[in-house]
C-alpha positions in Angstrom: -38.1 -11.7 9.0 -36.2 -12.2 12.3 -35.0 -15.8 10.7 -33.9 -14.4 7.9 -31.9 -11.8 9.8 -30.2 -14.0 11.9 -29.4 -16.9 9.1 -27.7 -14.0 7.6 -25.8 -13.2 10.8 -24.3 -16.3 11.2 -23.6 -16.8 7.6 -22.0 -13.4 8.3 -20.0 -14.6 11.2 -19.0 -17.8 9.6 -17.4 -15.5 6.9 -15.6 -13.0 9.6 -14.6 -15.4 12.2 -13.7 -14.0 16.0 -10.0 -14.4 17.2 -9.7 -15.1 20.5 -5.9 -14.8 20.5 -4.3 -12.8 23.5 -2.4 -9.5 22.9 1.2 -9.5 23.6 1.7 -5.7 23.8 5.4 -5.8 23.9 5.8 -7.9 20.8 3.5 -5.5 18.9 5.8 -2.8 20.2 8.8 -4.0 19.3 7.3 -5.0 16.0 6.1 -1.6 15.2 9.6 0.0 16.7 11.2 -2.8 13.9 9.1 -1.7 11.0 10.1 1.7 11.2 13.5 1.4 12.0 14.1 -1.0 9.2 12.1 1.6 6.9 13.8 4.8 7.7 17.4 2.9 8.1 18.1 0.8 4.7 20.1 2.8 2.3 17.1 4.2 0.5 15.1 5.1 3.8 17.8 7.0 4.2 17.8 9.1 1.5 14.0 10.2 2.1 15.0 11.4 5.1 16.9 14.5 2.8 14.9 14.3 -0.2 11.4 15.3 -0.6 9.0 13.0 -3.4 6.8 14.4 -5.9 3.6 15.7 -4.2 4.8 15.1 -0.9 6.4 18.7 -1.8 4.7 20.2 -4.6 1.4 19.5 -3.2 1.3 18.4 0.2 4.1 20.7 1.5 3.3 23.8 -0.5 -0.2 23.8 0.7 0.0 23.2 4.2 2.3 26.5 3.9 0.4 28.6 1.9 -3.1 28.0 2.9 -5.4 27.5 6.0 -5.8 23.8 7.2 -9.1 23.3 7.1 -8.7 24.6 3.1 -6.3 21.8 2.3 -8.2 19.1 4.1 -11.3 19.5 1.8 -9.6 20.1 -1.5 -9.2 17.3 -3.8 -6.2 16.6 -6.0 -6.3 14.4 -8.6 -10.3 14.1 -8.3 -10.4 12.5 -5.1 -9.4 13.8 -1.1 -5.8 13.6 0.4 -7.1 14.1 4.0 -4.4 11.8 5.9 -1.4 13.6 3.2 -2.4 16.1 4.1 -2.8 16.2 8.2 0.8 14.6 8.0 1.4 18.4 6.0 -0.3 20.1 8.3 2.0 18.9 11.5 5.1 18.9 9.3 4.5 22.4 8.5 4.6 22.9 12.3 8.6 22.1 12.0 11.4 24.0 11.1 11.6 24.0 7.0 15.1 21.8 7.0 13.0 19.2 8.8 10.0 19.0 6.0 11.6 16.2 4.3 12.0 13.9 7.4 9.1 14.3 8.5 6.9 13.2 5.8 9.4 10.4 5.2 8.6 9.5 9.2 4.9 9.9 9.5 4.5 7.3 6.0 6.6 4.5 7.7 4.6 5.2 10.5 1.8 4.5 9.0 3.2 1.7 6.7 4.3 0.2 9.9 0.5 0.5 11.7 -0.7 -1.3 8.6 2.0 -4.5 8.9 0.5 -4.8 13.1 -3.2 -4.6 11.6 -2.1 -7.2 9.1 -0.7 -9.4 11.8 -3.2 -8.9 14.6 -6.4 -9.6 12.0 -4.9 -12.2 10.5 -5.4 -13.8 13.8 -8.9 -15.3 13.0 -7.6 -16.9 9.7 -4.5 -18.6 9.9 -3.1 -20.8 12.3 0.6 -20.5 11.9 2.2 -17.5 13.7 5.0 -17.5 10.8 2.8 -17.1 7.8 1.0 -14.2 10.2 4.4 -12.6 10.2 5.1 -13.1 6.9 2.3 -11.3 5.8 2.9 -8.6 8.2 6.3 -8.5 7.3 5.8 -8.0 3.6 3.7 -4.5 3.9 7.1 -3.7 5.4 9.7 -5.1 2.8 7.5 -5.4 -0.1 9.9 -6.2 -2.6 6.6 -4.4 -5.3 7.5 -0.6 -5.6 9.7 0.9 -3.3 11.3 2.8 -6.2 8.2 5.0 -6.2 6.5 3.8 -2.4 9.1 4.2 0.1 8.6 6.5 3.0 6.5 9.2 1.1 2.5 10.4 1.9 2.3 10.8 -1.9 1.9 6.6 -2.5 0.8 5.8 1.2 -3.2 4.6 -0.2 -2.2 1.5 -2.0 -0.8 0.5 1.4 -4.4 1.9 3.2 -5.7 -0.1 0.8 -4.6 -3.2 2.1 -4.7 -2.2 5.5 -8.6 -1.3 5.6 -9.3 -4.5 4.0 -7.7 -6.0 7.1 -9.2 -3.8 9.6 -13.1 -4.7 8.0 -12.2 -8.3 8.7 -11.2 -7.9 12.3 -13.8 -8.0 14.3 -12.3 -7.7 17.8 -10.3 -4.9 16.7 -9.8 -1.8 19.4 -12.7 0.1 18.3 -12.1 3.8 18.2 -8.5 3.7 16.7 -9.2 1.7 14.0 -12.6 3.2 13.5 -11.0 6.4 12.9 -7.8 4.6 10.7 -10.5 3.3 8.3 -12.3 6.8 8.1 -9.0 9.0 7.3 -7.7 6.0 4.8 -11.4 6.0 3.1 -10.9 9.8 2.7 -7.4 9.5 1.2 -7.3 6.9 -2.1 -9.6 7.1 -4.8 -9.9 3.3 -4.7 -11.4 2.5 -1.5 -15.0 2.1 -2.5 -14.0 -1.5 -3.9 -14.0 -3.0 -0.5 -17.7 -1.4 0.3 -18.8 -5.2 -0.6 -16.9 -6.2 3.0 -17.9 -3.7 4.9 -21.6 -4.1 4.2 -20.9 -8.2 5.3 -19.1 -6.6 8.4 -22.2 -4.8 9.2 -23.9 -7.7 9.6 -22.0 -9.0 13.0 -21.7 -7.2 16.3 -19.2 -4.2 16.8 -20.3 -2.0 13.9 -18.2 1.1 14.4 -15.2 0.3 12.1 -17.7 -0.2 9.0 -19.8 2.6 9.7 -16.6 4.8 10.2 -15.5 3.2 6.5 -19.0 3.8 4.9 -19.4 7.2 6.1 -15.8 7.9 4.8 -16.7 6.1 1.4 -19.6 8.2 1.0 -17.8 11.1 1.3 -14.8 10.5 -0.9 -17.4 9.6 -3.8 -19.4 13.0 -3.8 -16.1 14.2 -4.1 -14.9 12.0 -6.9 -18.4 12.9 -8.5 -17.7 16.2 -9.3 -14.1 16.8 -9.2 -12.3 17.1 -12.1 -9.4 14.7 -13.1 -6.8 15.1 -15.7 -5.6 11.4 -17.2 -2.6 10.4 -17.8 -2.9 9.9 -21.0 -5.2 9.3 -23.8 -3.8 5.9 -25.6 -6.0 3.2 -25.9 -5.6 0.4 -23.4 -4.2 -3.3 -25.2 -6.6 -5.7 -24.1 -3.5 -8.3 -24.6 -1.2 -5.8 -23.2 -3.0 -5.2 -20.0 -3.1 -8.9 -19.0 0.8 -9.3 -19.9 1.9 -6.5 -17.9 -0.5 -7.5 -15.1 0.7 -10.7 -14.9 3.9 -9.5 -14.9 3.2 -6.9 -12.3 1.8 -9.1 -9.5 2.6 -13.0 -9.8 6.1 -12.0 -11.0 7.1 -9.3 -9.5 5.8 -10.4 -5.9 8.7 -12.9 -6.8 10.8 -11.1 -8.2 10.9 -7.7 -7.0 9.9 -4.5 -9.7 13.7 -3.5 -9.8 15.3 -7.3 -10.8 12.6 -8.0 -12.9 13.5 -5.5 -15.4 17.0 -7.5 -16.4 15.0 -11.2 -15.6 12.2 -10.6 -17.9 14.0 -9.5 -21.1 16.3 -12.9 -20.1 13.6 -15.2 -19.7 11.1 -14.2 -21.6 7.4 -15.4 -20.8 8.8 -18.4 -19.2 9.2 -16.4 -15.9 5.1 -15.4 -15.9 4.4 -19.5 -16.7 6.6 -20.3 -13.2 5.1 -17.4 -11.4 1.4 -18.2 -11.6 2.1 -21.6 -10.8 3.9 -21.2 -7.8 1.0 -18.8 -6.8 -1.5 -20.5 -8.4 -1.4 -23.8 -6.9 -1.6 -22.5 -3.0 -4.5 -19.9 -4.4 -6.6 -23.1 -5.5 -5.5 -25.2 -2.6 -7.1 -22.8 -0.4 -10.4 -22.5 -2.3 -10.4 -26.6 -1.7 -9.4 -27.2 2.0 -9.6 -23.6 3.4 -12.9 -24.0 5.0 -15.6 -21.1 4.3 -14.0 -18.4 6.1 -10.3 -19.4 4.4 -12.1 -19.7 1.3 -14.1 -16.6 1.4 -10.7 -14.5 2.8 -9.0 -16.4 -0.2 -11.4 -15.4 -3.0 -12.0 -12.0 -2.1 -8.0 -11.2 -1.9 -7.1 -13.1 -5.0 -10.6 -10.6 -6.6 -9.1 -7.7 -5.2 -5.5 -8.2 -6.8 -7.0 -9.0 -10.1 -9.4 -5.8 -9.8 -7.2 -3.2 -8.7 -4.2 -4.2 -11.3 -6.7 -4.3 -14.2 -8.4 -0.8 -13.0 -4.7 0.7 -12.5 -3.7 -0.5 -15.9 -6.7 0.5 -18.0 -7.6 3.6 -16.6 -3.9 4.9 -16.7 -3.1 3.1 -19.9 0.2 4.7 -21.8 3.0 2.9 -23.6 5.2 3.1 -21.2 3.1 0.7 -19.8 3.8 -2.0 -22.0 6.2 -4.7 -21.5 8.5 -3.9 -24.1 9.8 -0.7 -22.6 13.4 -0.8 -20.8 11.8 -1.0 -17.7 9.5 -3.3 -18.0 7.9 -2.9 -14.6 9.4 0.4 -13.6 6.8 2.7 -15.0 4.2 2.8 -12.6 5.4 0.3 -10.1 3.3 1.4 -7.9 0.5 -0.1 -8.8 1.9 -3.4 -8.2 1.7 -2.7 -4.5 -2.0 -3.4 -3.2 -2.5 -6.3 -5.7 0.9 -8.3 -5.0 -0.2 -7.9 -1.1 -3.5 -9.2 -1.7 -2.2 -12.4 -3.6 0.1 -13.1 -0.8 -2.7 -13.1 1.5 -4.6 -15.8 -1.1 -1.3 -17.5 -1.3 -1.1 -17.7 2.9 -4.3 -19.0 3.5 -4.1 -22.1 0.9 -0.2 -22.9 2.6 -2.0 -22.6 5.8 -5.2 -24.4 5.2 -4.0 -27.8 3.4 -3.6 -30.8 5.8 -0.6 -32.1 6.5 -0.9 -35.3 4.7 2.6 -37.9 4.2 2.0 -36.6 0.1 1.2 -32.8 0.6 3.7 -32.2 3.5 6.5 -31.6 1.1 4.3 -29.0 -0.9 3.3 -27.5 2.1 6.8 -26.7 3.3 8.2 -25.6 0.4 5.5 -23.0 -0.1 6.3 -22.4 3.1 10.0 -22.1 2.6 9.1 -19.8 -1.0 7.4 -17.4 1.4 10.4 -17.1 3.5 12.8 -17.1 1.2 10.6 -14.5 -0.3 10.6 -12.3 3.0 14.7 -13.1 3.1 15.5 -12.0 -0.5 13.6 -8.7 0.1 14.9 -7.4 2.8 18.7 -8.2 1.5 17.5 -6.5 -1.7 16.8 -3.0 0.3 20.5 -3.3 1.1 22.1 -3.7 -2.5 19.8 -2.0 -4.8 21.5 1.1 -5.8 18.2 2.5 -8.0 15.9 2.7 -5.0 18.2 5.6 -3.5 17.7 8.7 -3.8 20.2 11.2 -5.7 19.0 14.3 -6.6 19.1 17.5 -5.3 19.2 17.2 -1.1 16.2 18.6 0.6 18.6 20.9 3.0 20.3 22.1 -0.3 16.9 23.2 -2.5 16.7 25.2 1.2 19.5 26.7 1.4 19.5 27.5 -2.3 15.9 29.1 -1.9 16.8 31.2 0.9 19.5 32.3 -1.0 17.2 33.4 -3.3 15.4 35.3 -1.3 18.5 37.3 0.4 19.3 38.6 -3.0 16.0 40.5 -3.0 13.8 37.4 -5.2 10.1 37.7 -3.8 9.8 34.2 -4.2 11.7 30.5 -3.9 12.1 27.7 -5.8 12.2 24.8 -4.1 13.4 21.3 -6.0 12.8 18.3 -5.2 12.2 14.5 -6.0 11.6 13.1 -9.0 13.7 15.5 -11.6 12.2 18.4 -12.6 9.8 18.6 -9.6 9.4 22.0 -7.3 7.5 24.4 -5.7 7.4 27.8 -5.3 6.7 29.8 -1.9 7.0 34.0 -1.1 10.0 34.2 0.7 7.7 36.0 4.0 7.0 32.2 4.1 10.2 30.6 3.8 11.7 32.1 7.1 
């Protein structure tokens, strides 16, 4: 029994290596300072700092002002728990009204930005090149999947948790407590965290056993909730077997290329041509790590490239509508959110086979232009944030909808409408609570 146990520890090990890298607590600092400067400062970072998204406002907001705390932290929306949404509510509420807007648009780059440093700093016991590392870290940053629908609200924040606990399972010399309790609030805020269970049991298996404990005892709590809450579905159409693999395709390979925005004039260009280029160029590192990445590389490698296929093919089919489909004007736009957790895991597969393969007279020049794809990659997004007018917000200002409820109120109204982002969305709150 004892034999058994420990083969399985070191097979464990061998799959969750230990980093022995040294901390540089400046870089991390600037890093983190960079991340959510460059978040809350592009053009369309910007404009969440005055406009309020979806249920950031008419869920989040509304309840953190209308109800006791410990009310909103145990009541699912959607069927599953909110609890980190809604403790960012709960402070925001603290601040003047004006101010409700900023601050959810701070605490999610916050937290985007504590992600990219857990993707760096984990990464650590897998890759060997410092600019992949960054790369990788980078990305969660200026993902070039989503950011229509993503950026800077508490409303989309678990496809970036999603990523991020997968990250912290794998680092084993991670500071306990803090990341302990980051897996715990992330496992009790997105309804597909019980997919990376499978890791967390491995992790179990080698020394420092408070992050997955903290995960599992999350899990386990989020799924009794799941179990009997009830969930309204987007729609009722039939999923497209052929359909769902297009548009995944399309959603991941392509658009970690491409970006969700371009992608709706490149596609219609292109045609199918564009998803033939994009799995290759994805493909080939994805394979090359499953061949020279070692069993830790290969292990990281197959359970990241699983992870983008599962969670695109879940989102899809379980939220299946026709706007979905390819065809549409969009393309991509419709739900680009799901694009986010699955385009960061396949970068991850992507920078382990570009790290793993050996430098060879005949692979160096395939090395270093995946290399160069990657950075190019990271280059092209970040210029993108600056001169892509749909990712900015228009619509009715935050301090406006304030002003106009208040207004409301003066004129003898008991209660306020309060607009906000997308079109169409609002709340309503007595005006007692809108001084």
């Amino acid at each position: 029994m004892t034999a058994t146990k420990d083969r399985s520890q070191a097979f464990a090990a061998s799959l969750i290596p230990e980093s022995h890298g040294e901390r540089a607590v400046t870089g991390y600092v600037l890093g983190f300072v960079a991340a959510v400067a460059f978040l809350l400062l592009i053009p369309a970072g910007w404009a969440r700092l005055d406009h309020l998204w979806a249920e950031d406002g008419a869920r989040f907001a509304v309840d953190a002002i209308r109800f006791p705390a410990l009310r909103n932290l145990t009541d699912p929306y959607g069927g599953y728990l909110h609890v980190l949404p809604r403790l960012a509510a709960e402070a925001v509420a603290l601040l003047p009204l004006e101010w409700t807007a900023a601050g959810f648009a701070v605490a999610a780059a916050v937290l985007r930005a504590v992600v990219a440093l857990i993707t760096f700093a984990a990464s650590g016991a897998y890759l060997r090149s410092a600019g992949l590392r960054f790369v990788l870290a980078a990305l969660v940053v200026v993902l070039p999947a989503g950011n229509s629908e993503t950026l800077n609200n508490m409303t989309n924040l678990h496809w970036f948790l999603l990523y991020g606990v997968f990250w912290a399972l794998v680092w084993r010399t991670a500071p306990r407590v803090p990341v302990a309790l980051f897996v715990l609030l992330a496992a009790l805020s997105s309804p597909l965290i019980f997919l990376l269970a499978p890791v967390a049991l491995v992790r179990l298996l080698v020394p420092r056993r408070e992050v997955p404990i903290a995960f599992l005892a999350g899990v386990l709590t989020q799924a009794v909730v799941m179990l009997f809450a009830e969930r309204t579905p987007y729609s009722q159409d039939p999923a497209d077997p052929v359909q769902v693999v297009l548009a995944g395709l399309l959603r991941v390979p392509v658009v970690a290329l491409t970006g969700s925005e371009r992608l709706t004039t490149f596609y219609p260009a292109h045609g199918n041509l564009v998803v033939l280029g994009a799995v290759l160029v994805t493909g080939l590192p994805v394979l090359a790590a499953l061949w020279w990445g070692g069993r830790a590389g290969r292990a990281l490698a197959l359970a990241a490239t699983g992870y983008s296929v599962l969670v695109i093919v879940l989102c899809l089919v379980l939220n299946w509508s026709v706007l979905l489909q390819v065809q549409q004007p969009g393309v991509v736009l419709a739900g680009q959110r799901y694009s986010v957790a699955p385009v960061l895991f396949l970068s991850t597969a992507v920078a382990v086979g570009l790290d793993a393969t050996p430098f060879a007279t005949w692979q160096r020049f395939a090395v270093r232009a995946g290399q160069w794809v990657m950075g190019i990659l990271l280059v092209s997004s970040t210029v993108g944030y600056f001169q892509e007018p749909r990712t900015v917000l228009r619509g009715v200002p935050w301090g406006a909808s304030v002003e106009q409820g208040r207004a409301r109120c003066a004129s003898g109204a008991a209660e306020a409408r309060l607009e906000h982002e997308p079109a169409s969305w609002f709340f309503v709150v007595p005006c007692g609570q809108l001084k």
